[in-house]
Steps between C-alpha positions, in 0.01 A plus 500: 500500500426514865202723708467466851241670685675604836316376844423783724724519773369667870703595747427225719683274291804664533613324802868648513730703356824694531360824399411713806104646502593833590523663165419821625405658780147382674220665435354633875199756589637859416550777270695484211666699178482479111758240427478328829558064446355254769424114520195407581332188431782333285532813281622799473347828453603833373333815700323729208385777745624727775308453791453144469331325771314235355605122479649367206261348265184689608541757274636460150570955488725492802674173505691338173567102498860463380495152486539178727768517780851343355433175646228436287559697185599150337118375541261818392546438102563796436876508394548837533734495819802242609539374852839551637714387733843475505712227412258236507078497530330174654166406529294198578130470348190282514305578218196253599464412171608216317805689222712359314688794402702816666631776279665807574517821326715854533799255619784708611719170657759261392333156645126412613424219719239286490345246800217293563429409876203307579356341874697197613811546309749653615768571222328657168298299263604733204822727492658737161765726469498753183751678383358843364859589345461473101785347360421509144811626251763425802644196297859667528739629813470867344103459487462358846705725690544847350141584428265620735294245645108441409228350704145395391228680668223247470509150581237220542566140693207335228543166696382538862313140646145590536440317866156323665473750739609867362321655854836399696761435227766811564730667214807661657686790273818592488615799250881563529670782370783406677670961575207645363169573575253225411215600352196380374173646295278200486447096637246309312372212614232319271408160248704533155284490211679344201343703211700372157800568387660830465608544118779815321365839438417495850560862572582652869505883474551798755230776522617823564267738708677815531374796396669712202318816446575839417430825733376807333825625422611209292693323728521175542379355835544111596347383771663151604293238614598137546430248239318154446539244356293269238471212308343391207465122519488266193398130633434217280203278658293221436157641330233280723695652787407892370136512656656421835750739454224743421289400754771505812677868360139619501506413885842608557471882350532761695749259705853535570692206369851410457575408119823303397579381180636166682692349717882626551466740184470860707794589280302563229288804706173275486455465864234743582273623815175687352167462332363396183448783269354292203482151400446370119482157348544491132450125394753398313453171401285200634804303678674839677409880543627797717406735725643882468444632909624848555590568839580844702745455791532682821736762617774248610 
């Protein structure tokens, strides 16, 4: 099993991209309506009031914060939203910090591209193409061609050179959907943490969150809301490695993470961006143990 707490991504080290800033209309001095969306400061904002002359983010009863601008939707964590562009999004980072990992999650693409520049060299240092078509139970002409195809929508590059000097090294994205709209709910960037091994009876599950009530008449009254996901992890570990297990989750709670139950296996529905819900370790045995962590996703 793999955690990686993401690094925190500003603006500023977002040096390009191929997604235009003007999400919305800006945001200038003036009066506006109930319903009423502006950019301002890197987000957008829903008017709440008639009448509205303040500024966005000066007062929480007139203005509404939708979210980041679609530029950076992929860095805010919160994986509620996709960035879209069509065809194809780019986008070249520094993350300042030394990583040696870059995920992505809420993939709606068919390849992702993955390069490494650094100062004084001009081709790059580290370059990966992934395929995000899943071509399990295609082993015959009927099975490859007739059926629809399926795409995964998380993938992690687990293997990215962690260089001297992380203030200048540059990562350049590419996420082609080659007709269709590329889009995008989350980039991670962040240190894997190889936790143990992830052992059967692990159990991913979907939450449902709608509403099914009845009205005073009897009725029956649904009211749809989207779904998450979760995962309740079974890892087999090493027992004089369970205090620092204990000790680091204690730190990390409260913390979006991205959970996968290891490399190349997102198949299997372990790949998960959320939080740590609860975290037991039964000892089995002197020589091995597990840990049971139950993790809640986010709206994807």
């Amino acid at each position: 099993m793999i955690i990686i707490p993401p690094t925190t991504i500003e603006s500023s080290a977002v040096t390009a991209s191929n997604i235009a800033v003007d999400d919305a209309t800006a945001w200038t001095a003036g009066t506006y309506a109930t319903d009423d969306i502006r950019m301002h400061e890197e987000s957008v904002w829903a008017s709440l009031v008639d009448s509205n002359t303040a500024e966005p983010g000066t007062d929480d009863t007139k203005w509404f914060r939708r979210g980041p601008i679609n530029k950076l939707r992929p860095f805010d964590q919160g994986n509620d939203t996709q960035a879209t562009n069509a065809a194809e999004i780019t986008y070249s980072v520094v993350p300042g910090v030394r990583i040696d990992s870059v995920s992505f999650v809420a993939l709606d693409a068919i390849s992702v591209t993955v390069e490494i520049f650094v100062d004084g060299v001009e081709e790059a240092v580290f370059s990966e193409t992934k395929s995000a078509l899943r071509s399990e139970n295609r082993a015959t002409f009927y099975t490859w061609l007739l059926p629809d195809f399926r795409y995964s929508r998380s993938m992690s590059f687990l293997n990215i050179p962690a260089y001297a000097d992380p203030t200048t090294a540059r990562i350049d994205i590419t996420i082609d959907n080659g007709g269709g709209d590329a889009k995008v709910g989350e980039i991670l960037f962040g240190r894997v943490w190889n936790v143990g091994t992830t052992v059967f009876e692990t159990a991913p599950r979907l939450r449902n969150v709608s509403i099914d009530e009845r009205d005073k008449f009897g009725n029956a009254v649904l009211v749809r809301r989207r779904a998450t996901r979760a995962v309740s992890y079974r890892v087999s570990v090493d027992p004089q490695t369970v205090d620092y297990i204990l000790d680091r989750m204690e730190g990390l709670t409260a913390t979006k993470l991205l959970f996968l139950g290891g490399d190349g296996v997102d198949q299997y529905g372990t790949t998960l961006f959320g939080t740590c819900k609860d975290l037991t370790t039964p000892i089995g045995s002197p020589n091995a143990t597990e840990i049971n962590i139950q993790v809640e996703g986010f709206i994807a």
